[in-house]
C-alpha positions in Angstrom: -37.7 -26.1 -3.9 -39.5 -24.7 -1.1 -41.5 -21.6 -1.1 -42.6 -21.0 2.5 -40.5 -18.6 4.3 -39.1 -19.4 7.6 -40.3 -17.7 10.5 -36.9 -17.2 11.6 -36.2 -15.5 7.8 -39.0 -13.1 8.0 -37.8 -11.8 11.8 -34.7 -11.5 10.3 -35.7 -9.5 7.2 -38.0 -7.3 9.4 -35.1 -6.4 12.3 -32.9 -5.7 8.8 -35.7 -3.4 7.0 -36.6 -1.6 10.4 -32.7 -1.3 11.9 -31.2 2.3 12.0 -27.6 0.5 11.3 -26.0 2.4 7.8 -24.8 -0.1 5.7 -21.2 0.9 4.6 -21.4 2.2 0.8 -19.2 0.4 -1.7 -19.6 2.7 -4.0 -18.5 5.2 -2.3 -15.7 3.6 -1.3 -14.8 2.6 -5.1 -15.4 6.1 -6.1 -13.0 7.5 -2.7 -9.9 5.4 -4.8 -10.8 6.8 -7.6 -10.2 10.4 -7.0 -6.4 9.2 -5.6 -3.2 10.6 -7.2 -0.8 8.0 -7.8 2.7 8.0 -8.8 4.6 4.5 -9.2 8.3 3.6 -9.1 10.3 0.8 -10.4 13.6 -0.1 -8.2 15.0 -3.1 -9.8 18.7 -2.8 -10.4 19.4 -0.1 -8.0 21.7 -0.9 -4.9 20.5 -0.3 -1.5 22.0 2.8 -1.2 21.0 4.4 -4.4 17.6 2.4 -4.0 17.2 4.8 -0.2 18.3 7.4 -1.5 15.8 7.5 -4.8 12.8 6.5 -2.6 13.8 9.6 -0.3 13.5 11.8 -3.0 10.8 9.8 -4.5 8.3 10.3 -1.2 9.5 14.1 -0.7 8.5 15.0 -4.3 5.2 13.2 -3.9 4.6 15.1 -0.7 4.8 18.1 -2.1 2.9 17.0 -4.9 0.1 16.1 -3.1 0.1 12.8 -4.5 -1.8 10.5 -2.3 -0.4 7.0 -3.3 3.0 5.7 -3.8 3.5 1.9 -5.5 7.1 1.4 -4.7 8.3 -1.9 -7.2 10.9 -3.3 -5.5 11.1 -7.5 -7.0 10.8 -9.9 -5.0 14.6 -10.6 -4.4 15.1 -13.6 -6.8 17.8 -12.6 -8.7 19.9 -11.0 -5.7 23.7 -11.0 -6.0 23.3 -11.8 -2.1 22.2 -15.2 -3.2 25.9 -16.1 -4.3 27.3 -14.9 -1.3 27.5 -17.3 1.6 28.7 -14.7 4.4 25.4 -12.7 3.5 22.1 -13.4 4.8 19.4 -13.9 1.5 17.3 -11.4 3.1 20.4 -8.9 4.1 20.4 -6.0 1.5 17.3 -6.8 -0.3 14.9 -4.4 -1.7 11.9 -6.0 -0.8 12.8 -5.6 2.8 15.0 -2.9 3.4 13.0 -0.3 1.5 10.3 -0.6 3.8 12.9 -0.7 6.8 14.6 2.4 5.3 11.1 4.5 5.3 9.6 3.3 8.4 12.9 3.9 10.5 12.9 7.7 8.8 11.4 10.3 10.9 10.9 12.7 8.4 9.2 10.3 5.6 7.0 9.0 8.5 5.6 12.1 9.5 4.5 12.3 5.4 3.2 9.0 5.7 -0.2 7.8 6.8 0.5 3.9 6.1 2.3 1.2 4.2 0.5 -2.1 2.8 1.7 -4.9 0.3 0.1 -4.0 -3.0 -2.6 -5.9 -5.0 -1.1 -8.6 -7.4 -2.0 -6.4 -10.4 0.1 -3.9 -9.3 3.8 -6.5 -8.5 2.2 -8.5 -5.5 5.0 -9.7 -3.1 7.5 -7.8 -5.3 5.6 -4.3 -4.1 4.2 -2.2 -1.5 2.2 0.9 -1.3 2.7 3.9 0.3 -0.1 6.1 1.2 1.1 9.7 1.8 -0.8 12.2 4.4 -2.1 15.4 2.7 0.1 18.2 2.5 -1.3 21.4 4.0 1.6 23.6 2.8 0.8 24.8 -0.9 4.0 25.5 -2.8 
């Protein structure tokens, strides 16, 4: 091993010790999720329409909650009904994807509603999203 130190390394590490640039704080970050209200829901079995209509309900309680994150479980489809069907699409009527649909084409839950992301593996991976909910200024 060699234990000179490039030229090229040392004007590096000098522009890095003198720079101004902030560095972004993980732990800060870590410690931001931390602090987060979360509230989870589990939608397999439920139709479409009584899968809308519980999410609905679901985001408005949360709202007024002040809960800050949503993980919405919907599966991942596998076991649809739909499947058997041949005059319905695979992907027609699906929780996975109409869920999402159902809340981003709502007016009223997007205005609660800062943003929607898959969720991490550990918390159902393809067969979830999250939901992460603006803060509500109204106390009740």
């Amino acid at each position: 091993m060699n234990d000179s130190i490039s030229d090229k390394d040392k004007k590096d590490w000098h522009k890095f010790i003198n720079s101004t640039e902030k560095l972004p704080n993980k732990d800060f970050k870590n410690q931001k999720n931390k602090n987060l209200k979360v509230r989870s829901i589990d939608l397999h079995g439920y139709t479409l329409d009584e899968a809308n209509k519980t999410i609905e309900d679901f985001i408005n309680k949360a709202f007024s909650e002040n809960i800050n994150k949503l993980i919405i479980v919907t599966g991942k489809g596998l076991h649809s009904k739909n499947e058997k069907d041949p005059y319905v699409s695979k992907d027609f009527g699906i929780l996975k994807y109409s869920v999402p649909e159902f809340i981003t084409k709502n007016a009223s839950l997007m205005n609660m509603i800062n943003e929607i992301t898959d969720a991490k593996i550990e918390d159902g991976g393809a067969g979830a999203f999250y939901v992460f909910l603006k803060k509500n200024k109204i106390i009740r």
